[in-house]
C-alpha positions in Angstrom: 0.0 0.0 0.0 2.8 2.7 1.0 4.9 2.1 -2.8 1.5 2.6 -4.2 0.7 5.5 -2.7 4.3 7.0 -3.1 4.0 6.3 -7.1 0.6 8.1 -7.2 2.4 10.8 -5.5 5.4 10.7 -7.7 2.8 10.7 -10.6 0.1 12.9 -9.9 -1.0 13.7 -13.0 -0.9 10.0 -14.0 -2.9 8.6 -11.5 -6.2 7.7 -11.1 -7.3 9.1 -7.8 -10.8 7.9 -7.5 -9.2 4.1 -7.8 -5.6 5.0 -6.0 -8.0 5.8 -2.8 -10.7 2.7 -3.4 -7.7 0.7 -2.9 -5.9 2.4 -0.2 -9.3 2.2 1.8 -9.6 -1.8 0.7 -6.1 -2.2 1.9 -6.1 -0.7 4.9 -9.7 -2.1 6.1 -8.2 -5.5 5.6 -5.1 -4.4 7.7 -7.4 -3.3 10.6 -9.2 -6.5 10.5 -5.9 -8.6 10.8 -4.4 -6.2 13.5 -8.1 -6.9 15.6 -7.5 -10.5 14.6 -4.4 -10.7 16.2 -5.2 -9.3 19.2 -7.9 -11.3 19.9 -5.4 -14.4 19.4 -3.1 -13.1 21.5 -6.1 -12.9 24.4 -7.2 -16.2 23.7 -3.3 -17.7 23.9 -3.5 -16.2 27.5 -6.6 -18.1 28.5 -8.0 -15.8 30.9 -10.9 -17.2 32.9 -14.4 -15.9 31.7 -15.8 -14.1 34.0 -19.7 -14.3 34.6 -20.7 -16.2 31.6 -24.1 -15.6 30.2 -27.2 -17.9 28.8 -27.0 -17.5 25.3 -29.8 -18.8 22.8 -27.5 -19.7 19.5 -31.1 -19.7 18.0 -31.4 -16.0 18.3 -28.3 -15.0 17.9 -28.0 -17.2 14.1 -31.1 -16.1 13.5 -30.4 -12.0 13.8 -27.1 -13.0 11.7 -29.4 -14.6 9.1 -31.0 -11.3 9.0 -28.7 -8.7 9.0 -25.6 -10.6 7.1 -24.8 -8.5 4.4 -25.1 -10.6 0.7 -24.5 -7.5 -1.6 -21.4 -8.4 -3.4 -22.9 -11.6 -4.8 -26.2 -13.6 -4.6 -26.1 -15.6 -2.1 -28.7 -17.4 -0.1 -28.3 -17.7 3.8 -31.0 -19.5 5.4 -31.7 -20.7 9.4 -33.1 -24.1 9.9 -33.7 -23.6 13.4 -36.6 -22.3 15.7 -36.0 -24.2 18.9 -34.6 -22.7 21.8 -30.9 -23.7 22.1 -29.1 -22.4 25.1 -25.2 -22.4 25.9 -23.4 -20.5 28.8 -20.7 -18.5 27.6 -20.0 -15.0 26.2 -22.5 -13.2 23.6 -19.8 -11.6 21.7 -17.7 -14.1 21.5 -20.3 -16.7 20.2 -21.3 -13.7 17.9 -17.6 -13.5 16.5 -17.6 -17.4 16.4 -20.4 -17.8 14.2 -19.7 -14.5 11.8 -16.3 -16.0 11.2 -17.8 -19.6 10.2 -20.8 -17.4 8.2 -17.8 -15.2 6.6 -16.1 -18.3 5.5 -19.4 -19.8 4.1 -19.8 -16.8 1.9 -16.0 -16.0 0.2 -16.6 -19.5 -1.3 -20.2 -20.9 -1.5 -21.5 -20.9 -5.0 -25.5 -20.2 -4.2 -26.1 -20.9 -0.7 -25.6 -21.2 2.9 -27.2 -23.1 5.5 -27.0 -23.0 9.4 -28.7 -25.7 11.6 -29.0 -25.6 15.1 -29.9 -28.8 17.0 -30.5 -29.4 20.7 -28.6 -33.8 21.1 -28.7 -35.0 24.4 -26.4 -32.6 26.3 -24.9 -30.9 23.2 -25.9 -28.3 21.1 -24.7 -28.8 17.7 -24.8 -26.0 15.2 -23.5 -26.4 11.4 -23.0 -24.2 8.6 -22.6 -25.3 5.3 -21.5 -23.8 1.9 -21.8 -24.9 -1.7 -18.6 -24.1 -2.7 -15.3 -26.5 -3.6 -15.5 -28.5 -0.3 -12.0 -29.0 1.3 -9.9 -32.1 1.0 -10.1 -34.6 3.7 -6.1 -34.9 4.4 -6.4 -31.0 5.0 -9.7 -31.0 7.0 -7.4 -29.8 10.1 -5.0 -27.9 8.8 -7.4 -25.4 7.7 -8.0 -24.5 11.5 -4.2 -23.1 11.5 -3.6 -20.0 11.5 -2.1 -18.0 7.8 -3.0 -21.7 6.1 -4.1 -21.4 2.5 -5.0 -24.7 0.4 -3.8 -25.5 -3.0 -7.2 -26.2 -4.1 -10.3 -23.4 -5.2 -10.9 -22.9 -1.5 -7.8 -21.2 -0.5 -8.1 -18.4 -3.3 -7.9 -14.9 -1.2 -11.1 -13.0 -1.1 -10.2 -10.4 1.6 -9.9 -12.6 4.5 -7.0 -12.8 7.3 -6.6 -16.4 6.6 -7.2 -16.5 10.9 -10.9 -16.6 10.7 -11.1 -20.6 11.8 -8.3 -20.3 13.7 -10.2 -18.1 15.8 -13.8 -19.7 15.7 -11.7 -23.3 17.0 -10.0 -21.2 19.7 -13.2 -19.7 20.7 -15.0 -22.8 20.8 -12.6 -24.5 22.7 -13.1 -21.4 25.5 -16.1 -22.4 26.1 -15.5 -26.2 26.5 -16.8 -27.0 23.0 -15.3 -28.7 19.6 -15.0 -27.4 15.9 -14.6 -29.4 13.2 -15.0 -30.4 9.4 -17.5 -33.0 8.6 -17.2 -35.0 5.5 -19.8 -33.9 3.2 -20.0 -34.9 -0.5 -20.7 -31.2 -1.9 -19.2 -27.9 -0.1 -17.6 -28.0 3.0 -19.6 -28.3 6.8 -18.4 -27.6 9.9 -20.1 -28.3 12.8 -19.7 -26.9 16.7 -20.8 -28.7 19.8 -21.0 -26.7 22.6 -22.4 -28.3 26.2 -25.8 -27.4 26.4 -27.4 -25.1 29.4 -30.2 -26.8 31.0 -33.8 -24.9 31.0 -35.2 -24.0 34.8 -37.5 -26.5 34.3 -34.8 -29.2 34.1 -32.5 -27.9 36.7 
C-alpha cells in the first residue's frame, strides 16, 4: 500500500485518484481487521478465565445474523433451519464472533447458498454451517483451522480474508469447552460446533 501511494504521488498527473483511494481504503480495512485478529489471538493464547458467563440462545443469535448478514457483493442465499430454543453459557460476543467467522467463510466460497442448523442432542448443542462451494480435501480438513494456512485447491483463493478466521472460531470454541470441526460432506464444506448445552429451569 505505501509504494502505491508513493507512485501516485510521484505521478500525480498519471494517476487515477478515484481508484488510488478505493484501494488504499480496501487495503487498509483489511489491515485493521488482521491487527483486531491478532489481538484477539493473542487474548485467547493467555486463557484468561471468563468471568460471569451468560445464557446464550444460538437460536437468536444465528437467526439475527441470518437477518442482517450483508449478501451484496454476490447472490447468495443464507438461510436458518432452526426455531427451537438452544441455550449455551458463555460469552454473547464471542459466540457472535464465532459464528460470523464460520458465516464469513461460508460466503467467500459458497456458490448459491448457505445453511445454518442448530440442533439441541442429548447434552450438546450442535450447530453447522454449510456452503456450496469447492469443499475441502479430507487430508487438509485440520489444517485449515491453523492460523495463515491457504489450500492448494479453489478454497484457498484470497477473497479479503485474514486467513485466521477458523483459527479463531476453533479457539473460541474451545473457550467455552466446546469442539470445531469439518465434517465429510459430499458437496461444499460443513463444519459443525458442539457446545455443552445449558439446562432450562425447568430441568435444573
Amino acid at each position: 500500500m505505501p509504494a502505491g501511494l508513493e507512485v501516485a504521488l510521484a505521478y500525480p498527473e498519471r494517476t487515477h485518484w478515484p481508484a488510488a483511494v478505493t484501494t488504499a481504503a480496501r487495503q487498509t480495512r483489511r489491515l485493521h481487521a488482521l491487527a483486531e485478529d491478532l489481538l484477539l489471538l493473542a487474548r485467547l493464547d493467555t486463557r484468561t478465565p471468563m468471568s460471569r458467563p451468560d445464557t446464550v440462545d444460538l437460536t437468536v443469535l444465528a437467526l439475527r445474523l441470518t437477518e442482517q448478514y450483508p449478501l451484496t457483493e454476490r447472490p447468495l442465499t443464507l438461510t436458518c433451519d432452526s426455531t427451537a430454543p438452544a441455550h449455551a453459557h458463555g460469552n454473547l460476543d464471542e459466540y457472535e464472533r464465532l459464528l460470523r467467522n464460520l458465516v464469513d467463510n461460508a460466503a467467500r466460497h459458497a456458490a448459491h447458498r448457505i445453511q445454518i442448523t442448530i440442533r439441541n442432542q442429548d447434552a450438546w448443542v450442535v450447530l453447522t454451517v454449510h456452503d456450496d462451494g469447492p469443499g475441502v480435501p479430507t487430508e487438509d480438513a485440520e489444517r485449515i483451522f491453523e492460523r495463515f494456512v491457504r489450500l492448494d485447491d479453489a478454497r484457498s483463493r484470497d477473497h479479503g480474508g485474514t486467513g485466521l478466521g477458523l483459527a479463531i472460531a476453533r479457539d473460541l470454541a474451545h473457550r467455552h469447552r466446546g469442539t470445531l470441526t469439518l465434517t465429510p460432506r459430499p458437496l461444499g464444506a460443513c463444519f459443525e460446533l458442539r457446545l455443552p448445552r445449558a439446562p432450562t429451569p425447568a430441568e435444573e
